[in-house]
C-alpha positions in Angstrom: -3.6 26.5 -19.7 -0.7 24.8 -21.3 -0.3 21.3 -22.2 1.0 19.8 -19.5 -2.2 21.5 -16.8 -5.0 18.8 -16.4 -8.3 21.1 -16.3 -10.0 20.7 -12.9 -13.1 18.2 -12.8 -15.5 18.7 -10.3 -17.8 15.4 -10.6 -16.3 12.5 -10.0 -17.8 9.1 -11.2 -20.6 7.3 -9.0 -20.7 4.0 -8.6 -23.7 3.2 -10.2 -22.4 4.7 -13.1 -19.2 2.6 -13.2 -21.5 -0.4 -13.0 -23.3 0.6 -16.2 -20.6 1.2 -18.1 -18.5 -2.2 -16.9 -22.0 -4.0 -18.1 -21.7 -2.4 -21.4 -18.5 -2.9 -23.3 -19.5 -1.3 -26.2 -20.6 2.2 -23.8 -17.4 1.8 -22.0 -15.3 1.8 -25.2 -16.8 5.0 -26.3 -16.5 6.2 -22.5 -12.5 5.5 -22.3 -12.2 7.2 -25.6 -13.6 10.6 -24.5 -11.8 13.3 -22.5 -11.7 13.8 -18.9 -13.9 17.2 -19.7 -16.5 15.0 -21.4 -16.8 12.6 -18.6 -17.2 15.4 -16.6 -20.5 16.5 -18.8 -21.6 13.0 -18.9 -21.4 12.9 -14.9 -23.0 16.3 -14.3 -25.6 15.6 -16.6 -26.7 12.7 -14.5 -26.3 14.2 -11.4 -28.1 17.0 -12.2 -31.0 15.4 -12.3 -33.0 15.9 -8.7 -34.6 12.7 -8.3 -33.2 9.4 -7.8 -35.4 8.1 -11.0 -34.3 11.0 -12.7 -30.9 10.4 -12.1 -31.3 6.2 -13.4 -32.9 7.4 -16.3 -30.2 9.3 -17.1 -27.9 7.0 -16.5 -29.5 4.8 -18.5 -29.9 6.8 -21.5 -26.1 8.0 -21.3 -25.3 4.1 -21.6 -27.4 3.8 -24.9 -25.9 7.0 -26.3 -22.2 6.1 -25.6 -23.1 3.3 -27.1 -24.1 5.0 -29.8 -21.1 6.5 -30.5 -22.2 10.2 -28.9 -19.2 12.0 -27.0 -21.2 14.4 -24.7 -24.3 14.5 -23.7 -26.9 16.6 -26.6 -29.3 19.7 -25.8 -27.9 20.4 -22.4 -26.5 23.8 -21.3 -23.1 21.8 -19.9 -21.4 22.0 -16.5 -21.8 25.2 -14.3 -20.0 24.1 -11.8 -16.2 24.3 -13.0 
């Protein structure tokens, strides 16, 4: 892939995520200053999850890592999906 190519994302952000970042500057900071790829980790972390609760837990410890300062999410396989 050269430069120019933008790797293919398959998740794309939910809404409840966007929420949880726009209520937490300091999450959203660290959010905007990852890569697309990253976001996609982030996102298929979440949804990965199989249960609704599972998935708001996630969401909600994603929040308090990127706030954190943590790029990707930690002990996690990554996406299989791209």
């Amino acid at each position: 892939m050269n430069k120019k190519e933008t790797p293919i994302m398959p998740h794309k952000i939910s809404e409840d995520l966007r929420k949880a970042l726009t209520a937490s500057p300091l999450a959203k900071r660290t959010w905007d200053d990852t890569t697309p790829l990253a976001h996609n980790e982030w996102i298929c972390w979440i949804i990965s999850g199989k249960k609704a609760e599972t998935r708001d837990i996630r969401i909600k410890k994603a929040i308090s890592k990127l706030k954190g300062g943590m790029r990707r999410p930690c002990c996690w396989a990554g996406c299989t999906h791209r």
